[in-house]
C-alpha positions as protocol buffer text, in pm:
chain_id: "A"
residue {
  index: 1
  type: UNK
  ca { x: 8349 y: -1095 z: 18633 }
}
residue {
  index: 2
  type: UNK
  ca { x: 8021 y: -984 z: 18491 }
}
residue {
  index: 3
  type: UNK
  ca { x: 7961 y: -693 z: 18279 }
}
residue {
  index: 4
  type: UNK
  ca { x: 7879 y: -471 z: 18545 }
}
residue {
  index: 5
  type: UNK
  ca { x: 8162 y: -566 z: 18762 }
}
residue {
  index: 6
  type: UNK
  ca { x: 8429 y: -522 z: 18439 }
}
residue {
  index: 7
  type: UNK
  ca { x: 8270 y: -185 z: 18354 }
}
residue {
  index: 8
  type: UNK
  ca { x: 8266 y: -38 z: 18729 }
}
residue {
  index: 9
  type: UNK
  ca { x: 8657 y: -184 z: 18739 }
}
residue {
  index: 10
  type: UNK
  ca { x: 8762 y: 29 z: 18419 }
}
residue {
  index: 11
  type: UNK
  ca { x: 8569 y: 331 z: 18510 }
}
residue {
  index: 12
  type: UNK
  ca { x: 8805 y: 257 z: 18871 }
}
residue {
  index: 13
  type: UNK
  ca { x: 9134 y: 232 z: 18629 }
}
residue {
  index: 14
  type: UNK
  ca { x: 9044 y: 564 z: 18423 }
}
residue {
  index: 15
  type: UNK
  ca { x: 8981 y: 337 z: 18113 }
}
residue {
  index: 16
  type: UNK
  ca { x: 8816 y: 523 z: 17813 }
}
residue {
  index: 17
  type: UNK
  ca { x: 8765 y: 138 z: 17630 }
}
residue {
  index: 18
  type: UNK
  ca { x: 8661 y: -191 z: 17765 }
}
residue {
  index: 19
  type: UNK
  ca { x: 8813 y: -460 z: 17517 }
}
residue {
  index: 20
  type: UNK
  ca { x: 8641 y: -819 z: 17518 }
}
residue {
  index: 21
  type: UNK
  ca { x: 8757 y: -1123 z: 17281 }
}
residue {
  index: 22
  type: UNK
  ca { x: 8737 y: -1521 z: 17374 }
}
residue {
  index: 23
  type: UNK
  ca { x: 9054 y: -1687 z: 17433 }
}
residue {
  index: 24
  type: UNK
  ca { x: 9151 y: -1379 z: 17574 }
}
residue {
  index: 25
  type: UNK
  ca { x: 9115 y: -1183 z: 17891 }
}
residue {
  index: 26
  type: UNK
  ca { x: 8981 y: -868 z: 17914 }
}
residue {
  index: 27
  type: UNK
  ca { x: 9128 y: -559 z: 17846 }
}
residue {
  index: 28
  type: UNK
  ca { x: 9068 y: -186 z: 17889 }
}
residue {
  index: 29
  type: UNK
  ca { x: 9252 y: 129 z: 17756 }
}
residue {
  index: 30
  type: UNK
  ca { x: 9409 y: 382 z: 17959 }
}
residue {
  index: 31
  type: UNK
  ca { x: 9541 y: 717 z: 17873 }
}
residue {
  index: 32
  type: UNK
  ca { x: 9619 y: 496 z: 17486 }
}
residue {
  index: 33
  type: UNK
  ca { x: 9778 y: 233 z: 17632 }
}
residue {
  index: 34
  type: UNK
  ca { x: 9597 y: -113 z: 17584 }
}
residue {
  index: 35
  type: UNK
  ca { x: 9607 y: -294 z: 17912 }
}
residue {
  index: 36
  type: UNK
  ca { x: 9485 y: -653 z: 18005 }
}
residue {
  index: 37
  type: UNK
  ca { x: 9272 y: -714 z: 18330 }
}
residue {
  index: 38
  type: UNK
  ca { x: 9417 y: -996 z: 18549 }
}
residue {
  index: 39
  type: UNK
  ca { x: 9140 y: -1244 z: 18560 }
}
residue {
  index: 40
  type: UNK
  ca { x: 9181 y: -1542 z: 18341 }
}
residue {
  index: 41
  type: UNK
  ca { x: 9097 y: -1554 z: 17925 }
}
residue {
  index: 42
  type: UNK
  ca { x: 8728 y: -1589 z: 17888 }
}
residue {
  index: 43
  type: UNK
  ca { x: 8562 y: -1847 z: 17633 }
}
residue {
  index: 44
  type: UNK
  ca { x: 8342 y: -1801 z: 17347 }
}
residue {
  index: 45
  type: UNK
  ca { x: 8018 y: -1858 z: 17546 }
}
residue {
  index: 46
  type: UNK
  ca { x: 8136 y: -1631 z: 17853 }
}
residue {
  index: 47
  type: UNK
  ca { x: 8177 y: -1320 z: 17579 }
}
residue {
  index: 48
  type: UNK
  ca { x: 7852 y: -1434 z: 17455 }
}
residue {
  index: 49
  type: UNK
  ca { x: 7685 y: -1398 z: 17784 }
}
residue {
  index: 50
  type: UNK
  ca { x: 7820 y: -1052 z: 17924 }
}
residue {
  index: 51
  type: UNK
  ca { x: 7706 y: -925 z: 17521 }
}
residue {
  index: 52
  type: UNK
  ca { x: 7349 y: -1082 z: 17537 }
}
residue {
  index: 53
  type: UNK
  ca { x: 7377 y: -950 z: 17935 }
}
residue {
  index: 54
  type: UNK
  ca { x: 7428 y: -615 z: 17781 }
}
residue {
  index: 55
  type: UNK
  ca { x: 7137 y: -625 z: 17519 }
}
residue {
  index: 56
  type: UNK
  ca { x: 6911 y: -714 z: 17745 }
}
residue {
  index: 57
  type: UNK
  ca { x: 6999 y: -365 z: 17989 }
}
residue {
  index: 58
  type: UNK
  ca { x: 6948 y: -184 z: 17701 }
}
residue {
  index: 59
  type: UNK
  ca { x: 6653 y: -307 z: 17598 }
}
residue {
  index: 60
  type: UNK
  ca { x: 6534 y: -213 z: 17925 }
}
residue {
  index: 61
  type: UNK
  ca { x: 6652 y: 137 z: 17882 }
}
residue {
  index: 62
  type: UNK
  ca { x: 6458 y: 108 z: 17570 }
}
residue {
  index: 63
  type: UNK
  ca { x: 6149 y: 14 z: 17702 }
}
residue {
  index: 64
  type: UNK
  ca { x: 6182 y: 263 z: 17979 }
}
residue {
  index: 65
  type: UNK
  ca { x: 6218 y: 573 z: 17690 }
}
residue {
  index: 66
  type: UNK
  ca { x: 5915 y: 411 z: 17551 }
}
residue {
  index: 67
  type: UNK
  ca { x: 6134 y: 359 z: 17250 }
}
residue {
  index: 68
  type: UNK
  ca { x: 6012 y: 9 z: 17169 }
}
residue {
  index: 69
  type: UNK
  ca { x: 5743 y: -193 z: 17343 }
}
residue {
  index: 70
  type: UNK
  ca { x: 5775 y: -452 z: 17635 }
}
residue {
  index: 71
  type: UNK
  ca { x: 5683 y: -732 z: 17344 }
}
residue {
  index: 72
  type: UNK
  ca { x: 5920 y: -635 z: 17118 }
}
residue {
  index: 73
  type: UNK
  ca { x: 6189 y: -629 z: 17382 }
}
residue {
  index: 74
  type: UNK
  ca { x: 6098 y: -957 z: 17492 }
}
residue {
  index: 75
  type: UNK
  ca { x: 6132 y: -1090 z: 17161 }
}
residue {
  index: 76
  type: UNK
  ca { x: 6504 y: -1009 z: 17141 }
}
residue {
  index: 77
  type: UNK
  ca { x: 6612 y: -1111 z: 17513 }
}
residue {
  index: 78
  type: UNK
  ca { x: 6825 y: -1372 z: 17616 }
}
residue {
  index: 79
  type: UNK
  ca { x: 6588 y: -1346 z: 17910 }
}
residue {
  index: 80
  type: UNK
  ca { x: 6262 y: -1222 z: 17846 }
}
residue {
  index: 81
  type: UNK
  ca { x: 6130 y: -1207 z: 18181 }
}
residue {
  index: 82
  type: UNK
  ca { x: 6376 y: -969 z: 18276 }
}
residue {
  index: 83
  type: UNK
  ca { x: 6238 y: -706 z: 18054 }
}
residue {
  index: 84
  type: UNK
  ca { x: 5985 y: -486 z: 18252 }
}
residue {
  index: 85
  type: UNK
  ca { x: 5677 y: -191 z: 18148 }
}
């Protein structure tokens, strides 16, 4: 599952926190109780991606206040062609 796909899924479940660790699948929290998701543990490099996945949105959002500038985003991208003026 991707970021969006995990986030739209715990918004679905009522879940006030999405909970993401490798070696571990993911979990959200509903009404206090912690709860895992049932798709298998993710690795290291699979929490990696769906953080830097995340950074890069919100460097768009960024951009798109005109908080920072399209070059500066870039710089800090995992994919710097995704970031757009």
């Amino acid at each position: 599952m991707d970021i969006t796909e995990l986030l739209a899924f715990s918004v679905q479940q009522g879940a006030s926190d999405l909970h993401l660790s490798a070696g571990l699948p993911p979990m959200i929290r509903v009404d206090g109780d912690v709860r895992r998701v049932n798709v298998p543990a993710q690795d290291h490099a699979e929490v990696q991606a769906i953080g830097m996945q995340t950074m890069d949105q919100c460097l768009q959002d960024l951009v798109g206040k005109r908080i920072i500038a399209v070059e500066a985003a870039r710089e800090k991208a995992r994919q710097p062609d995704s970031i757009t003026s």
